[in-house]
DODOTOR-443789 format. One record per atom (N, C-alpha, C): atom name; residue in one letter; z, x, y; residue number from 1. Coordinates in steps of 0.05 Angstrom, whole numbers, plus 32768, in hexadecimal, padded with zeros to 4 digits. Each point is the difference from the previous one (the first is absolute). Example, Ala and Ser with C-alpha at 12.3 -4.5 7.8 and 13.67 -1.06 7.14 Angstrom:
BEGIN
> midren_zado_zz_xx_yy_paro
> N_A_809C_8108_7F8E_1
> CA_A_8000_7FEE_8018_1
> C_A_8000_8012_8018_1
> N_S_7FF2_7FF9_8015_2
> CA_S_8001_8010_8018_2
> C_S_800E_7FF1_8016_2
***
This chain:
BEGIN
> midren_zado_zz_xx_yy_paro
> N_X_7F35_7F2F_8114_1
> CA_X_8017_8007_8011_1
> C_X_8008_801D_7FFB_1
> N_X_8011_800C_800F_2
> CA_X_8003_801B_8008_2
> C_X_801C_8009_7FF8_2
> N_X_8010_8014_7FEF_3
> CA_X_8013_8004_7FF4_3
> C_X_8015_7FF0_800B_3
> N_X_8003_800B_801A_4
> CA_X_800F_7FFB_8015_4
> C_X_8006_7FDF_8000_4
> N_X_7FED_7FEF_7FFE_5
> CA_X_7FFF_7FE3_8008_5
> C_X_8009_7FF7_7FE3_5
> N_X_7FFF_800C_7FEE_6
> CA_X_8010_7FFA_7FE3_6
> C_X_801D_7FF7_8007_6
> N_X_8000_8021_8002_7
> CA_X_801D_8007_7FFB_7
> C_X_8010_7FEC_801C_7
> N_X_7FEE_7FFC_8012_8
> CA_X_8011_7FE9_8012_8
> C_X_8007_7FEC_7FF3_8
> N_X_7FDF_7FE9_7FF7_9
> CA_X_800A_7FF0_7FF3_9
> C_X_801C_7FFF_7FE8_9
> N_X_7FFE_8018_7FED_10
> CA_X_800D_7FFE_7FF4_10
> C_X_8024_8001_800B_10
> N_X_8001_800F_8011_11
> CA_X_8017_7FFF_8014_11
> C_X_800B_7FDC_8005_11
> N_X_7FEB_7FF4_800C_12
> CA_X_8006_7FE6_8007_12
> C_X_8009_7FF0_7FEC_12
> N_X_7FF1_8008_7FEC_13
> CA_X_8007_7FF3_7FDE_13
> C_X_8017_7FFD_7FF8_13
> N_X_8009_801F_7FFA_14
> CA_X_8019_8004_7FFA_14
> C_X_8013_7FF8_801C_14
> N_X_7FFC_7FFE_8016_15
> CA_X_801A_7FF6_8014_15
> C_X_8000_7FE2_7FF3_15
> N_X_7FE9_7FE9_8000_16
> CA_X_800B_7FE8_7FF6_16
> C_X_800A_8003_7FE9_16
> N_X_7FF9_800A_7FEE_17
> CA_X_8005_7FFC_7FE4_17
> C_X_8014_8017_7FFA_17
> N_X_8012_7FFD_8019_18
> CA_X_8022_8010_7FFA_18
> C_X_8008_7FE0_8010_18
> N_X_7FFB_7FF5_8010_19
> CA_X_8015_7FF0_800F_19
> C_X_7FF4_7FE4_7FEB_19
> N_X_7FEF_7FFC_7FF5_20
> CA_X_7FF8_7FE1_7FED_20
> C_X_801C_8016_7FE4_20
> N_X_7FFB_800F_7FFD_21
> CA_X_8010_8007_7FE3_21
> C_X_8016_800E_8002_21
> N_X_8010_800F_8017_22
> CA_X_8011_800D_8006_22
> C_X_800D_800F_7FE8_22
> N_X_7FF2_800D_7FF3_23
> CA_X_800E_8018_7FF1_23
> C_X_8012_8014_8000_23
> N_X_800E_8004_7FED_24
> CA_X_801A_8013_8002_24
> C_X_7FED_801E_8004_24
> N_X_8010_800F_8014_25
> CA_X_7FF5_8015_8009_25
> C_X_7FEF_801A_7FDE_25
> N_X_800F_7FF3_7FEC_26
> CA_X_7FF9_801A_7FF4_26
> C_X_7FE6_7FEE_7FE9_26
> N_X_7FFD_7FEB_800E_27
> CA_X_7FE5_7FED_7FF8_27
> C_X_7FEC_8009_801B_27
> N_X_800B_7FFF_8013_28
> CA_X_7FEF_8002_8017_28
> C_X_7FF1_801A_8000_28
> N_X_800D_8016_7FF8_29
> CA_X_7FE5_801C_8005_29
> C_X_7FF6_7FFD_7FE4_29
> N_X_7FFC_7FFA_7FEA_30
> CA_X_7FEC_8002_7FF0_30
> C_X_7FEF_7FE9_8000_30
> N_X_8003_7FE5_800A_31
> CA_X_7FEF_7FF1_7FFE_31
> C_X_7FEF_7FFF_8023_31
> N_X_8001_8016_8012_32
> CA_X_8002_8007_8018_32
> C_X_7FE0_8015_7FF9_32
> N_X_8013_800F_7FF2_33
> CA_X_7FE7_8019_7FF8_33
> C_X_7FEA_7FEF_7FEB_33
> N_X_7FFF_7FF1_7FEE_34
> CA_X_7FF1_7FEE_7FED_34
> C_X_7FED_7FED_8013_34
> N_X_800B_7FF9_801C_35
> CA_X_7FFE_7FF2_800C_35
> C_X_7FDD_8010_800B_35
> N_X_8010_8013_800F_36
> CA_X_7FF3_8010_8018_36
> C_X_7FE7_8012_7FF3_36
> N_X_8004_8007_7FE0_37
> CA_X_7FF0_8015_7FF5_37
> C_X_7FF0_7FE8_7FF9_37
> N_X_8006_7FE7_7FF6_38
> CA_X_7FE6_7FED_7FF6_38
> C_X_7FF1_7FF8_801C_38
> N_X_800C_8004_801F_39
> CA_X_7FEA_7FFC_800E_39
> C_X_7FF4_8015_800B_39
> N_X_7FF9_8018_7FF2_40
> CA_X_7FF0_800F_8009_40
> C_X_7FF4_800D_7FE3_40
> N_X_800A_7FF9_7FEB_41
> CA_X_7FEF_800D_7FE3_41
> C_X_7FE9_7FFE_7FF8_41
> N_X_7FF6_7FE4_8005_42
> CA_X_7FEF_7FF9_7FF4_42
> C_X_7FDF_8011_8019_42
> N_X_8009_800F_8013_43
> CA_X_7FE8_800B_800D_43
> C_X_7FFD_8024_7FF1_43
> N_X_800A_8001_7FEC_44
> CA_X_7FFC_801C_7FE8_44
> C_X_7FEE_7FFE_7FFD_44
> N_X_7FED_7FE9_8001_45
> CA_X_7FDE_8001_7FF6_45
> C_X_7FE7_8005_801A_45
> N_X_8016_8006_8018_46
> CA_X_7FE8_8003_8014_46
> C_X_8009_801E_7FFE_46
> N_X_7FE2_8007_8008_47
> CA_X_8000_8022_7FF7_47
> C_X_800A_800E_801C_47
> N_X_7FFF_7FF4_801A_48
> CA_X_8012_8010_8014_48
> C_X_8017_7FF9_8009_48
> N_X_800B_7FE9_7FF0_49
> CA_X_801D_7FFB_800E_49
> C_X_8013_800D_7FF8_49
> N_X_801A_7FFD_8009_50
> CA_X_8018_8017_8002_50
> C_X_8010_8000_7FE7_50
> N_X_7FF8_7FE2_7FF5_51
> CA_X_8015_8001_7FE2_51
> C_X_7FE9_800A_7FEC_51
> N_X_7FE8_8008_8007_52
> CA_X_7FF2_8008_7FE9_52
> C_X_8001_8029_8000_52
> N_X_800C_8009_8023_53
> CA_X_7FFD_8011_7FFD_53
> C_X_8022_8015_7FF9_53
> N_X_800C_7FE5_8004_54
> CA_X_801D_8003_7FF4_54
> C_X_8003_8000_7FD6_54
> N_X_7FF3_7FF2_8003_55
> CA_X_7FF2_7FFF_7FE5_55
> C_X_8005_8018_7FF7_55
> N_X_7FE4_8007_800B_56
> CA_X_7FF3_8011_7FEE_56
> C_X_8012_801C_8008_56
> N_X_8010_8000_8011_57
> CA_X_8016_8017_8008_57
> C_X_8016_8008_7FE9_57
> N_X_800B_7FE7_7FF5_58
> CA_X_8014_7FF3_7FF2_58
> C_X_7FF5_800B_7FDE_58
> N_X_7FDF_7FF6_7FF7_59
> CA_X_7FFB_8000_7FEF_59
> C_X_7FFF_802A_7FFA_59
> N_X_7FF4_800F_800F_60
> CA_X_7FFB_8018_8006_60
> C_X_801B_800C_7FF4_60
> N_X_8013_7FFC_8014_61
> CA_X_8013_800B_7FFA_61
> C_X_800E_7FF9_7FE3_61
> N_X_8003_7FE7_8001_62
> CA_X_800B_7FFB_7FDF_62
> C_X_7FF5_8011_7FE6_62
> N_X_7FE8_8002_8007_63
> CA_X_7FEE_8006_7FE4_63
> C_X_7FFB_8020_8003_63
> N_X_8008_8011_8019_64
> CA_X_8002_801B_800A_64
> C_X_801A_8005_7FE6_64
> N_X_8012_7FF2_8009_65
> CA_X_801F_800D_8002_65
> C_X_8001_7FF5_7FDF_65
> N_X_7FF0_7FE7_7FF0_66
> CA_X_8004_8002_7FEA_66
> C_X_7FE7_8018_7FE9_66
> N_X_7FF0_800C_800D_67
> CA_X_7FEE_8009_7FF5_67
> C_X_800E_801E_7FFF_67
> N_X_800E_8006_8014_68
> CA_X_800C_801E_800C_68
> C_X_8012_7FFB_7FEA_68
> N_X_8017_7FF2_7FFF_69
> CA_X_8014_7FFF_7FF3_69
> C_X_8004_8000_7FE9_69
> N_X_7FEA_7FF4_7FEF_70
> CA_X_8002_7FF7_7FDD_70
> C_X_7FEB_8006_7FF8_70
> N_X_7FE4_8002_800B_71
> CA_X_7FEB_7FFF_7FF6_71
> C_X_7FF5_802B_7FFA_71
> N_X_8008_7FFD_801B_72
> CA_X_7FF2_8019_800C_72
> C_X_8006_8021_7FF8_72
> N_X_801D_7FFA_800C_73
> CA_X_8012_8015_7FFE_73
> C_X_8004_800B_7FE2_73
> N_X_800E_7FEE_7FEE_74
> CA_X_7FF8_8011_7FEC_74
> C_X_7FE6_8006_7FEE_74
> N_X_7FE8_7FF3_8003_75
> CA_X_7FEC_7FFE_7FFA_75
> C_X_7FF4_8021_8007_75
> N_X_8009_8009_801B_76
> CA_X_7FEA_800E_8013_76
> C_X_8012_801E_7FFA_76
> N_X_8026_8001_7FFC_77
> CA_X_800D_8008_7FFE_77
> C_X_7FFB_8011_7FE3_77
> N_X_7FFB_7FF3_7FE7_78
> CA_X_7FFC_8004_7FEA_78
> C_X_7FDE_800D_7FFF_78
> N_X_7FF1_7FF4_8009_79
> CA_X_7FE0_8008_8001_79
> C_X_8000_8026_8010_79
> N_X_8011_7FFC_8014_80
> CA_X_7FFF_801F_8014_80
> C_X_8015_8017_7FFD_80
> N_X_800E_7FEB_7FEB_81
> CA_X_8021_8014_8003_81
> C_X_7FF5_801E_7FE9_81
> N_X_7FEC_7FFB_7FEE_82
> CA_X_7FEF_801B_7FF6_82
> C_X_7FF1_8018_8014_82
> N_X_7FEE_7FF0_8016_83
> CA_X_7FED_800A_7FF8_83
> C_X_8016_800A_802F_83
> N_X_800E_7FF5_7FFB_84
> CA_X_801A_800B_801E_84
> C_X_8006_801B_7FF8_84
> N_X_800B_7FF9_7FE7_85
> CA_X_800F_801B_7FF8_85
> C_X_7FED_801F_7FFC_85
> N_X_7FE7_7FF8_8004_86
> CA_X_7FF2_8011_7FF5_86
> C_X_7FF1_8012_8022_86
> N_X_7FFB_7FE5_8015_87
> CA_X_7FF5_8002_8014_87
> C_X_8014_7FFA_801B_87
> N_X_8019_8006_7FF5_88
> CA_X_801D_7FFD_8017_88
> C_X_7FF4_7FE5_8012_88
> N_X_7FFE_7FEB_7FF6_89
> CA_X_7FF3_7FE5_801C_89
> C_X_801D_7FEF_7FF9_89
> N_X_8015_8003_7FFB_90
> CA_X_8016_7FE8_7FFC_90
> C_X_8006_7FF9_8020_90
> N_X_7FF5_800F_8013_91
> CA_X_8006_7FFC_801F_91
> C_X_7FF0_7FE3_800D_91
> N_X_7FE1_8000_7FF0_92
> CA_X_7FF1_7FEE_8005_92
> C_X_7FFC_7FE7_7FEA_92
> N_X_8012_8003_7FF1_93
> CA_X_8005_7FE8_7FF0_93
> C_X_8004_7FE1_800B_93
> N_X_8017_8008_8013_94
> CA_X_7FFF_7FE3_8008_94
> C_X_7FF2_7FF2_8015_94
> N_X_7FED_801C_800C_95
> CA_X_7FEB_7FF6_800D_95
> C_X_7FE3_7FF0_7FF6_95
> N_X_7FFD_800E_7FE7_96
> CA_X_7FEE_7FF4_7FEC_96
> C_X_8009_7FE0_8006_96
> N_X_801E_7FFE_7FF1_97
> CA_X_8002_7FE7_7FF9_97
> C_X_8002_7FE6_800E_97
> N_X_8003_8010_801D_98
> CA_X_7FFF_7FE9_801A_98
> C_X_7FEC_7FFB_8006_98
> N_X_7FE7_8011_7FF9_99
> CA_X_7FE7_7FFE_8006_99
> C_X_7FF3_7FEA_7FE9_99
> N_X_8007_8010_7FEE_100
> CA_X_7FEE_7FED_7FEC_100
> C_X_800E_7FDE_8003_100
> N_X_8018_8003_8003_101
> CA_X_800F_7FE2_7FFE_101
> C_X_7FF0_7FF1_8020_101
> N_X_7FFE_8010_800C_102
> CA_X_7FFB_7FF5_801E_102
> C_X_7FE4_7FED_7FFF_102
> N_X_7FE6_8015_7FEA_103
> CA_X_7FEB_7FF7_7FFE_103
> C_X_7FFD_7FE6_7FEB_103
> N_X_8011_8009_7FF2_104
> CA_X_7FFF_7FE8_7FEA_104
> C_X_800D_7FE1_800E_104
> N_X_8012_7FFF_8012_105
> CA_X_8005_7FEC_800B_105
> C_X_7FF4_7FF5_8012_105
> N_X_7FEE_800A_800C_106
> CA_X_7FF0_7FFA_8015_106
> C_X_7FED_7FF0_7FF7_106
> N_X_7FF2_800E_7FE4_107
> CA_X_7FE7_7FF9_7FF0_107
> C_X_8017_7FE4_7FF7_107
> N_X_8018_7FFB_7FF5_108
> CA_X_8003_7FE4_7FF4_108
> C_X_7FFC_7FF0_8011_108
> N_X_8010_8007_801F_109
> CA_X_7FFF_7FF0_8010_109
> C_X_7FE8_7FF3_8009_109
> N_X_7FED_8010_8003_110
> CA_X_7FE2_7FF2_8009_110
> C_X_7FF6_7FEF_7FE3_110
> N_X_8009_800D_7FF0_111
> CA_X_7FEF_7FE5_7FEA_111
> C_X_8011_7FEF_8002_111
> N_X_8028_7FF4_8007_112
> CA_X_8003_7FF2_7FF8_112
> C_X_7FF5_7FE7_801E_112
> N_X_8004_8016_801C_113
> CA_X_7FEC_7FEC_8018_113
> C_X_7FE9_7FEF_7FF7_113
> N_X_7FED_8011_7FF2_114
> CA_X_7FE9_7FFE_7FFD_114
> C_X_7FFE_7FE1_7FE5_114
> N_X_8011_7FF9_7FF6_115
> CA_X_800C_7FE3_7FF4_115
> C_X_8010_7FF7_8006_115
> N_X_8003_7FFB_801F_116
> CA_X_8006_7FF1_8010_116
> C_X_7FF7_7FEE_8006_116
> N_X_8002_7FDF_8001_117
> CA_X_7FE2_7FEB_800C_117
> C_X_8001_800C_8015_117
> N_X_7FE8_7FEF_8009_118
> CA_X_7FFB_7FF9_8019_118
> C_X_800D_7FF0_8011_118
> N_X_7FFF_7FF8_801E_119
> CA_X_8018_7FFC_8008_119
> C_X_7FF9_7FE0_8008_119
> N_X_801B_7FF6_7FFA_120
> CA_X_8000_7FE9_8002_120
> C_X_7FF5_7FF1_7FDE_120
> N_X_7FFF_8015_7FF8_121
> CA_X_7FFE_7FF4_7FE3_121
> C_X_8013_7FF8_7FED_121
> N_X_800D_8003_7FEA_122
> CA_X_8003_7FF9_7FF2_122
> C_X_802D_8001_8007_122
> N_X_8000_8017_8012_123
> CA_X_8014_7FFD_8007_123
> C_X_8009_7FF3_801D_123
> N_X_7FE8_7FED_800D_124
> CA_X_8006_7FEF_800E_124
> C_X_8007_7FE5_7FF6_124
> N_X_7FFF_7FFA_7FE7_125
> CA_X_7FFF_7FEA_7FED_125
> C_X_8025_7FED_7FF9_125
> N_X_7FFC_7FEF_7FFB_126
> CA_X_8017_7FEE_7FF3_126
> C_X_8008_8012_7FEA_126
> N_X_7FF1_800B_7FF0_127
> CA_X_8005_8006_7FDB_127
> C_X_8012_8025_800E_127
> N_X_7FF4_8011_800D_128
> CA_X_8014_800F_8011_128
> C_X_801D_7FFF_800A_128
> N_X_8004_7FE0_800F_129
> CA_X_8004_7FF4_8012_129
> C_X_8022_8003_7FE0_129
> N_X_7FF0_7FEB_7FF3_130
> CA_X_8016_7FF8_7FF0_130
> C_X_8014_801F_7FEB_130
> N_X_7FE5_8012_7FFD_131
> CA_X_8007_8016_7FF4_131
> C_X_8017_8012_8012_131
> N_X_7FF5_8006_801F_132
> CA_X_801B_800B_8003_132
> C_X_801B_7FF4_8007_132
> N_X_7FFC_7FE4_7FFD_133
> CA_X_801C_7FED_8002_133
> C_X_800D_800E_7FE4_133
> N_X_7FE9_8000_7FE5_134
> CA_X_8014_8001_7FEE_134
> C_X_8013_801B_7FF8_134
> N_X_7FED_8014_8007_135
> CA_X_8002_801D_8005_135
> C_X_801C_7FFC_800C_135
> N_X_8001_7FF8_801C_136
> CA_X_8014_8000_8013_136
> C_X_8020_7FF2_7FF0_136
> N_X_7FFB_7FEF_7FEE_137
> CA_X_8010_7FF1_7FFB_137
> C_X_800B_8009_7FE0_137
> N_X_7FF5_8018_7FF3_138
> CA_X_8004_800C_7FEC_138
> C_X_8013_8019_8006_138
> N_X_7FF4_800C_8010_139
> CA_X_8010_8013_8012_139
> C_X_8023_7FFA_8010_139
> N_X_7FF6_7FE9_8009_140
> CA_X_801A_7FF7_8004_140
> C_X_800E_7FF7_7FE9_140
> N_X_7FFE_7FF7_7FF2_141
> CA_X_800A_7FFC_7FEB_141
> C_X_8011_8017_7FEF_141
> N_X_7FF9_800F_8006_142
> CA_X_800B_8017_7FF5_142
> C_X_8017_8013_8015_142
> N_X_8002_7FF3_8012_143
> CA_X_800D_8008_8019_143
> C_X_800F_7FE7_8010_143
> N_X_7FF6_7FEF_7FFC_144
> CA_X_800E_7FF0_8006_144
> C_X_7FF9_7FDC_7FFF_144
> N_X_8015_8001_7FDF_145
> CA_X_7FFD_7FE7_7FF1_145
> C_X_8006_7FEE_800A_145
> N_X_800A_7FF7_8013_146
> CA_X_8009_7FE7_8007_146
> C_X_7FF1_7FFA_8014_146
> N_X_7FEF_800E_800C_147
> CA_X_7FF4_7FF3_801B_147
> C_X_7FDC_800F_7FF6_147
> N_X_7FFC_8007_7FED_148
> CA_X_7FE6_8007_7FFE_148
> C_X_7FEA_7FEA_8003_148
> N_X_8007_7FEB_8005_149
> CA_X_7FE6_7FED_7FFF_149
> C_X_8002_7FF5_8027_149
> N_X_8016_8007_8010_150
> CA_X_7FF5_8006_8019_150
> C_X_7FEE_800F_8001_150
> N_X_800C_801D_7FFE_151
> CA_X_7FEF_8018_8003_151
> C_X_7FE1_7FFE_7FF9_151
> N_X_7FFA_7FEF_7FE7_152
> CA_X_7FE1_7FF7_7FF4_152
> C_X_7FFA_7FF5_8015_152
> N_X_800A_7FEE_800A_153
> CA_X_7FF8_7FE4_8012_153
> C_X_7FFD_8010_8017_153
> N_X_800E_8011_800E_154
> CA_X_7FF5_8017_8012_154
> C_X_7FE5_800D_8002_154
> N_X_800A_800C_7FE8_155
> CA_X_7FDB_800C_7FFD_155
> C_X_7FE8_7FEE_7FF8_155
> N_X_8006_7FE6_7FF6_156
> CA_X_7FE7_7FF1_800B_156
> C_X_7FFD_7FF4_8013_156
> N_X_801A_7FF5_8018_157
> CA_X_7FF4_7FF9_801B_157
> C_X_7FF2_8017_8012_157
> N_X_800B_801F_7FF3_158
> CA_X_7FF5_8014_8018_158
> C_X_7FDF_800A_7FFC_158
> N_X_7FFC_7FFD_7FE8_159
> CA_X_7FE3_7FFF_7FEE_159
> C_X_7FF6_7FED_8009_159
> N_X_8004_7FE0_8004_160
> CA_X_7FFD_7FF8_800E_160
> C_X_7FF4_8001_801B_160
> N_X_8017_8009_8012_161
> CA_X_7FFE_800C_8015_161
> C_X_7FE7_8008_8005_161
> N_X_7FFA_8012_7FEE_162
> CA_X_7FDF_8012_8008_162
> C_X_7FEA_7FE8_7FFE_162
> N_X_8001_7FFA_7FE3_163
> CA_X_7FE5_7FF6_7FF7_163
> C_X_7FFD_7FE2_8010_163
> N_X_800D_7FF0_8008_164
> CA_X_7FF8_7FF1_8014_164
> C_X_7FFD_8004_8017_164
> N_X_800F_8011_8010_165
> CA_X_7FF8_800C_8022_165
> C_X_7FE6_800B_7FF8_165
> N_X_7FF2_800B_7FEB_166
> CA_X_7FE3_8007_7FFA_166
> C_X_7FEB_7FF3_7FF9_166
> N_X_8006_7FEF_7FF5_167
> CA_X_7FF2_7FE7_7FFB_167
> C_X_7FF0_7FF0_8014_167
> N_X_8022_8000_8019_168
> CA_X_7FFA_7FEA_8015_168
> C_X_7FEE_8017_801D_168
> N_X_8009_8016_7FFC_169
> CA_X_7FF1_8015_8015_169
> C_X_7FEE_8011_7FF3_169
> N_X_7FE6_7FF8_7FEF_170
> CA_X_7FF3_8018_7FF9_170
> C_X_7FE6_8013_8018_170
> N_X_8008_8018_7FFC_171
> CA_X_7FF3_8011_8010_171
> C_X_7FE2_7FFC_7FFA_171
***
């Protein structure tokens, strides 16, 4: 199935499973989003769909902005700040460092794609299935204790959601 036909199903999902459970509104957008992200997550393992290329958009930038920030900067800052003073380059310093951070994230990102299953593998599965219920329900938990085991129960009907509309329609 096709992003699009996910995220419908998962639409349909979450409309019954607001009127079978009718939740208090500030239950309703987090077990809404738990809902809607478990029926389209588990397609991260096909190598052209939109949450793998959101993915890997998400992953890029995180590991850019933490490599620039802590890793880089003073690393590259301390390594050039000699040999600057000697050859006036403090102008192209932080171009170095966007560069080198730019390449280095690119290179994580393709190795961490590249241990990604295959699709429909291991994150089309029950043992997935149950993992991001718990994920989902740890998170809430920490945000919101009294209703965190909807929010779980969310993210495994919307996980759900995928892995049986795939099951029952395979391409």
């Amino acid at each position: 199935m096709r992003f699009i036909s996910h995220l419908l199903v998962g639409i349909i999902v979450l409309v019954v499973f607001y009127f079978l459970l009718h939740p208090e509104i500030s239950t309703l957008i987090p077990s809404a989003i738990a809902l809607l992200l478990g029926s389209v997550l588990p397609d991260v393992d096909h190598p052209f769909s939109h949450v793998r290329k959101v993915f890997r958009l998400i992953a890029f930038v995180l590991i850019f902005v933490f490599l620039f920030l802590f890793l880089l900067t003073p690393l590259i800052a301390s390594f050039m700040q000699d040999k600057c003073l000697s050859f006036g380059c403090e102008n192209y310093l932080l171009i170095v460092q966007i560069i080198v951070a730019a390449i280095i994230s690119f290179i994580i990102v393709m190795i961490i794609d590249f241990f990604i299953p295959f699709h429909r593998g291991p994150l089309h599965g029950i043992a997935a299935t149950v993992g991001y219920s718990i994920v989902c329900g740890i998170i809430a938990m920490n945000y919101f204790p009294s209703d965190y085991f909807l929010i779980a129960a969310a993210g495994l009907v919307g996980y759900l959601s995928h892995i049986i509309p795939d099951a029952l329609f395979k391409e």
